[in-house]
Structures are given as C-alpha cells and as structure tokens.
MMTF fields as JSON, N, C-alpha, C and O atoms, coordinates in Angstrom:
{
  "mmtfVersion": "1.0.0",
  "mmtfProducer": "UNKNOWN",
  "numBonds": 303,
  "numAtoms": 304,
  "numGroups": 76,
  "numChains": 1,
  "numModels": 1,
  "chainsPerModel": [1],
  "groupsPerChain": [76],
  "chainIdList": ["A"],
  "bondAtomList": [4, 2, 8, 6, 12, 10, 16, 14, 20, 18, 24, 22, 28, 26, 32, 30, 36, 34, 40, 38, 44, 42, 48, 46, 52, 50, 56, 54, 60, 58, 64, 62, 68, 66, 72, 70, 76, 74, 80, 78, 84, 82, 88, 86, 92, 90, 96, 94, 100, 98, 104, 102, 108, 106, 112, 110, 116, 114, 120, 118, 124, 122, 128, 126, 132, 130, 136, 134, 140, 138, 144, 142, 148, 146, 152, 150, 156, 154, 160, 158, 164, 162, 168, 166, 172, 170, 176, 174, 180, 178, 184, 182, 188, 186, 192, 190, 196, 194, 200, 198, 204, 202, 208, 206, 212, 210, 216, 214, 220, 218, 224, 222, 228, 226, 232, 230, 236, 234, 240, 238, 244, 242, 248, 246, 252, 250, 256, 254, 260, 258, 264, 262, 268, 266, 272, 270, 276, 274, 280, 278, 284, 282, 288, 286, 292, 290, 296, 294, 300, 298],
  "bondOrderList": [1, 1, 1, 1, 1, 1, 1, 1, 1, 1, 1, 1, 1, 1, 1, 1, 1, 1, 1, 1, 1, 1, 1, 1, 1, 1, 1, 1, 1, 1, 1, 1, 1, 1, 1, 1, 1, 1, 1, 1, 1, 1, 1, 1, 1, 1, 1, 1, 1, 1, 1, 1, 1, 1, 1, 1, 1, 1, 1, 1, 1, 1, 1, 1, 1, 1, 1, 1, 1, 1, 1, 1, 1, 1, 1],
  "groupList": [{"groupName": "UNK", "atomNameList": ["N", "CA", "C", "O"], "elementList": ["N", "C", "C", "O"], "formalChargeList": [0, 0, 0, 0], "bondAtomList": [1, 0, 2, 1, 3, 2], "bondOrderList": [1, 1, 2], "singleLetterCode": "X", "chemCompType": "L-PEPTIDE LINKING"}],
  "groupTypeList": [0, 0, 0, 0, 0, 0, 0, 0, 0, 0, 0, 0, 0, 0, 0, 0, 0, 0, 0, 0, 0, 0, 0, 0, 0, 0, 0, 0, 0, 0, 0, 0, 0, 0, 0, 0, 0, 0, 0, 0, 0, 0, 0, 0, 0, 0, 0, 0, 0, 0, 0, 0, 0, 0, 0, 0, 0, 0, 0, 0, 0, 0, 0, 0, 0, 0, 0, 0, 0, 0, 0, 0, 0, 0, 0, 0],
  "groupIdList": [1, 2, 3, 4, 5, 6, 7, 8, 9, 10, 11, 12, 13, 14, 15, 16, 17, 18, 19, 20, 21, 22, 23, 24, 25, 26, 27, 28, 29, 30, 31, 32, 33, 34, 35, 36, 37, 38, 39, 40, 41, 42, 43, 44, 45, 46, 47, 48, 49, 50, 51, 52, 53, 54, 55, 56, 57, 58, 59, 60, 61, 62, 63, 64, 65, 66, 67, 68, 69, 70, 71, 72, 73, 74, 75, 76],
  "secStructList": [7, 7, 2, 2, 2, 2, 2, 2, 2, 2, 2, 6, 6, 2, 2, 2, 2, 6, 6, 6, 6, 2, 2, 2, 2, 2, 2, 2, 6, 2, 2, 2, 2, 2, 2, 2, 2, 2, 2, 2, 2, 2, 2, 2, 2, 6, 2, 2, 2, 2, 2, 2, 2, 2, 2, 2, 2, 2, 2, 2, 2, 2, 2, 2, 2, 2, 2, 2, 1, 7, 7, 7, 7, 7, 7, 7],
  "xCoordList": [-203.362, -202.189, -202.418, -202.947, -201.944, -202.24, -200.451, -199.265, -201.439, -200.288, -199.013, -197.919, -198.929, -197.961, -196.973, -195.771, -197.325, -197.036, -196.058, -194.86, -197.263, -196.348, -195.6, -195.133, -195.064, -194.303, -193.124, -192.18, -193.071, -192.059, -191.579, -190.405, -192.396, -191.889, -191.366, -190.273, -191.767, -191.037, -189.644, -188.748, -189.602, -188.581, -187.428, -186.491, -187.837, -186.854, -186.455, -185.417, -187.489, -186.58, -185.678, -184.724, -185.972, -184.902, -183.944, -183.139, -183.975, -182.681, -182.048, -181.189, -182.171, -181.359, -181.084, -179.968, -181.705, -181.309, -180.333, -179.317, -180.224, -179.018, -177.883, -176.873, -178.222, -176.724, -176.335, -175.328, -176.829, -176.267, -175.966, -175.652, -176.066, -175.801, -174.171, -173.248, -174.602, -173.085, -172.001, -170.871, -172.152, -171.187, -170.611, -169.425, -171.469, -170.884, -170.141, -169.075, -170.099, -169.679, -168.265, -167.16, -168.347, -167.161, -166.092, -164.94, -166.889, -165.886, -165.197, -164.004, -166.037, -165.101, -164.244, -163.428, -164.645, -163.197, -162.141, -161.372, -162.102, -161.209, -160.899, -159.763, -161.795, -160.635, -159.777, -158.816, -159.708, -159.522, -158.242, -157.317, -158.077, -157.375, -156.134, -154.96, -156.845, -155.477, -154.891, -153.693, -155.4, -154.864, -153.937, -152.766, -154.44, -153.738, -152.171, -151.127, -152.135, -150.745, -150.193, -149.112, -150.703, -150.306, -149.758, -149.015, -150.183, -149.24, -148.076, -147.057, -148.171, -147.079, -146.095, -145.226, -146.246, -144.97, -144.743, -143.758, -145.331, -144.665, -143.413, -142.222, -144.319, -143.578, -142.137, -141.39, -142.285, -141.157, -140.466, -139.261, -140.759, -139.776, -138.453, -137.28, -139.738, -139.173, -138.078, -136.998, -138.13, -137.407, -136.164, -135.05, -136.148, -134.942, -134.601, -133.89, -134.985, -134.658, -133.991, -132.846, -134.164, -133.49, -131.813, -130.732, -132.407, -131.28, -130.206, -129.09, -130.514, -129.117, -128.326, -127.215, -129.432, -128.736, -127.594, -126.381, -128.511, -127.231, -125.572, -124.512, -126.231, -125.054, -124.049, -122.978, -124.723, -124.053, -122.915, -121.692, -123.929, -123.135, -121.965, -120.858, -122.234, -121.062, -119.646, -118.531, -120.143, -119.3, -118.284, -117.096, -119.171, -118.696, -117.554, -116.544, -117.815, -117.302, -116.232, -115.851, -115.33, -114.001, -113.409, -112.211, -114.018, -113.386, -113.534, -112.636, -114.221, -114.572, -113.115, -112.054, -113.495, -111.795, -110.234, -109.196, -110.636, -108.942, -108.961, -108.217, -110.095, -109.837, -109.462, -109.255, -109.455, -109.535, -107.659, -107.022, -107.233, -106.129, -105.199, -104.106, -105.267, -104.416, -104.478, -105.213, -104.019, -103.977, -103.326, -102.418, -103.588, -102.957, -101.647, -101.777, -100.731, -99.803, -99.991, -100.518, -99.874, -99.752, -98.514, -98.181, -97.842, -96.272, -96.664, -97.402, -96.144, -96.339, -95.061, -94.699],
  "yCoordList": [-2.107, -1.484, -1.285, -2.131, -0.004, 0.272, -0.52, -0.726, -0.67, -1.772, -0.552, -1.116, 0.559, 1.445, 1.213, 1.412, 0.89, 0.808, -0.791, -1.05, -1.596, -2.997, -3.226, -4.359, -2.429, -2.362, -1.933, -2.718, -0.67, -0.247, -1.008, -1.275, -1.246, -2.471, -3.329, -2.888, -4.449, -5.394, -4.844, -5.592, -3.641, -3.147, -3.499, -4.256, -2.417, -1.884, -3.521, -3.861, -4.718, -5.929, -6.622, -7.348, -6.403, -6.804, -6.472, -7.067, -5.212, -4.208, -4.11, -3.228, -4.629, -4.897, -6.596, -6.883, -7.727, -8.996, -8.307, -8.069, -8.016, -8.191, -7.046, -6.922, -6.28, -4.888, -6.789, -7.35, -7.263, -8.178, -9.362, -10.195, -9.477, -10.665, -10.085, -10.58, -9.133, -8.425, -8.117, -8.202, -7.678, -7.294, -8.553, -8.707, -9.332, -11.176, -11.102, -10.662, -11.419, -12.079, -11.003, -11.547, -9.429, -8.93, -8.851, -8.434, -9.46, -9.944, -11.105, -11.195, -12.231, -13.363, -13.252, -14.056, -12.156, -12.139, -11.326, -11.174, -10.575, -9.674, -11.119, -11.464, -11.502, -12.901, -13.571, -14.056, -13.806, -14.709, -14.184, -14.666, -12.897, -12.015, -11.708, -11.452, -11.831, -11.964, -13.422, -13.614, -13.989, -15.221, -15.333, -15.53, -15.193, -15.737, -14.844, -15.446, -13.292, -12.817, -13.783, -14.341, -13.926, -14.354, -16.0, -16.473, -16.873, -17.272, -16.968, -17.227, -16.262, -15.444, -15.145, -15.907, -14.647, -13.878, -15.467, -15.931, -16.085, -17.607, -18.333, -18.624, -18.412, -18.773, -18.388, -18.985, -16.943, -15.858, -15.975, -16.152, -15.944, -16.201, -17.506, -17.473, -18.969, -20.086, -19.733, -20.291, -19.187, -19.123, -18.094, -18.41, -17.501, -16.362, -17.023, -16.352, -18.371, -19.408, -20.063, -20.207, -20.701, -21.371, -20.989, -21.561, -19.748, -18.489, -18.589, -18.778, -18.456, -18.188, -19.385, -19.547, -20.177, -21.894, -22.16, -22.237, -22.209, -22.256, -21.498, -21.84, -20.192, -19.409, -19.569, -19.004, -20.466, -20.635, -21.709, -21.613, -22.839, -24.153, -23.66, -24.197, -22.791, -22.612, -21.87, -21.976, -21.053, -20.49, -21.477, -21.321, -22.444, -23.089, -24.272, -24.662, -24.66, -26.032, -25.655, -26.72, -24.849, -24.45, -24.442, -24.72, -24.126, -24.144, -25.208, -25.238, -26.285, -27.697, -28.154, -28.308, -28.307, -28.706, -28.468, -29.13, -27.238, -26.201, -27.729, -28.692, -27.616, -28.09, -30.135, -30.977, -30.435, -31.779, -32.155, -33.13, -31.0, -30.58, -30.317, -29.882, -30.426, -29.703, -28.716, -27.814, -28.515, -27.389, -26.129, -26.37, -25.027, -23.874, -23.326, -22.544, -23.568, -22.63, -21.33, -20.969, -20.202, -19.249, -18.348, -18.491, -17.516, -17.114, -15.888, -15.205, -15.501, -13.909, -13.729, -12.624],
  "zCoordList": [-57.627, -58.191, -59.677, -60.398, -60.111, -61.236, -62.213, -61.957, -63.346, -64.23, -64.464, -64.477, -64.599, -64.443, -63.06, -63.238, -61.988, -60.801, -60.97, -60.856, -61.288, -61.576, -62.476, -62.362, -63.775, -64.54, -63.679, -63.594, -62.974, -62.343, -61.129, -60.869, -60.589, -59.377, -60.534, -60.889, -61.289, -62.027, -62.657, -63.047, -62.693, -63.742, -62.965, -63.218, -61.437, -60.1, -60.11, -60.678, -59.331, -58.998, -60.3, -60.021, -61.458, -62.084, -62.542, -63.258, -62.044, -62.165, -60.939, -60.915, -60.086, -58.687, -59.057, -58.624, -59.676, -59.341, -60.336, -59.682, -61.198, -62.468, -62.23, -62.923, -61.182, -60.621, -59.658, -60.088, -58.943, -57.993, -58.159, -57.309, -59.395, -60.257, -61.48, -62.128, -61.214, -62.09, -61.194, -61.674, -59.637, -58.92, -58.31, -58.019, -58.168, -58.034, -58.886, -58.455, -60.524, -61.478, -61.248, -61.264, -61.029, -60.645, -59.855, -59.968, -58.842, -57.638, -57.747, -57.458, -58.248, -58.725, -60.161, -60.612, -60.649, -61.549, -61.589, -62.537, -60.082, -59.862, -58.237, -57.914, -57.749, -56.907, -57.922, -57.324, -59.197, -59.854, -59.915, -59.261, -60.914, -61.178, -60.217, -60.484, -58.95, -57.572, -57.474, -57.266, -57.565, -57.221, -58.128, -57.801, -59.784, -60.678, -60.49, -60.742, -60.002, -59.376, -58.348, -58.539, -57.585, -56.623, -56.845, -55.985, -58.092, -58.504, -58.837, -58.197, -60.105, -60.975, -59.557, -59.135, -59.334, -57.583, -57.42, -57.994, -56.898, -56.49, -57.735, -57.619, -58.803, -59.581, -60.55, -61.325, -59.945, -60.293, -58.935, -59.113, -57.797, -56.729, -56.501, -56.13, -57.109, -57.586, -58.733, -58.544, -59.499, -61.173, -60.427, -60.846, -59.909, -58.914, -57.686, -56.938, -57.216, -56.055, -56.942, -56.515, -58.321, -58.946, -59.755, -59.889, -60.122, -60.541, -59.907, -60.391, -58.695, -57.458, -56.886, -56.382, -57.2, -56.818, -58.355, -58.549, -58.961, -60.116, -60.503, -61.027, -59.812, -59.833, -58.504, -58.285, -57.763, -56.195, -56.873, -56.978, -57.31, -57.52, -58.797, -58.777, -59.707, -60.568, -60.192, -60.704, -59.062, -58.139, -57.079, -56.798, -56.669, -55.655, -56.539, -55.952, -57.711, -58.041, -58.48, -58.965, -58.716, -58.6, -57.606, -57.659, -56.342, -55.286, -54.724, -53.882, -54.648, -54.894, -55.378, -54.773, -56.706, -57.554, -56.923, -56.904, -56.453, -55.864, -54.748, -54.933, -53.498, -52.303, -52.927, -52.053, -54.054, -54.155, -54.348, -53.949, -55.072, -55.756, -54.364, -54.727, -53.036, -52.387, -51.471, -51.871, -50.424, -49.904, -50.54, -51.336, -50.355, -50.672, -50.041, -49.099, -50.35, -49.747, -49.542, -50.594, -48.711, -48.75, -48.306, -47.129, -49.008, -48.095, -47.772, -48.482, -46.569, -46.215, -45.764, -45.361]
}
C-alpha cells in the first residue's frame, strides 16, 4: 500500500470513530434534555395539584364553619 492510500484509510477511520463518537455524545444530550422536561411537566403538574387543593380547602372551610354554626333554615 502506497503511504497516500494509508493516510486516507487512517484519515476515513478516524473520521467515522469521531462522526460516532459525536452522535453518541448527541443522543445522550438530547436523552438528557427529555428527561429533564419530563421532570419539569411532573413538577408543574404537582405545583397545579397543589394550587387546587388550596383553593378547595379555602372554599370548603366556610362551609365547614356555616355546618358547625347550625342548620340552615330555608323558607319557600
């Protein structure tokens, strides 16, 4: 083999280990990238699970109070 020949073979395999060594390093930082959403949605679902509980219980504890206070009359 002429050293022209083995330059280019050497060139070609290290220009395929390092395209496949880059599309790795891309894939795990676009997995990363999902996951780290896929927190965020969890943790924004939690924070709007929490939202509505609070607004349940501020809703509810008046009517709590009313029912401690008595029945309601009603006249029709």
């Amino acid at each position: 083999m002429s050293l022209a020949a083995k330059t280019t073979f050497v060139l070609c395999c290290a220009t395929t280990a390092w395209m496949v060594g880059y599309v790795h390093y891309q894939q795990e930082a676009e997995r990363r990238q999902l996951r780290l959403g896929v927190e965020r949605d969890i943790e924004r679902q939690e924070s709007n699970k929490l939202k509505k509980l609070q607004q349940e219980t501020q809703l509810v504890e008046p009517l709590v109070e009313a029912a401690k206070q008595g029945p309601i009359l009603r006249t029709t």
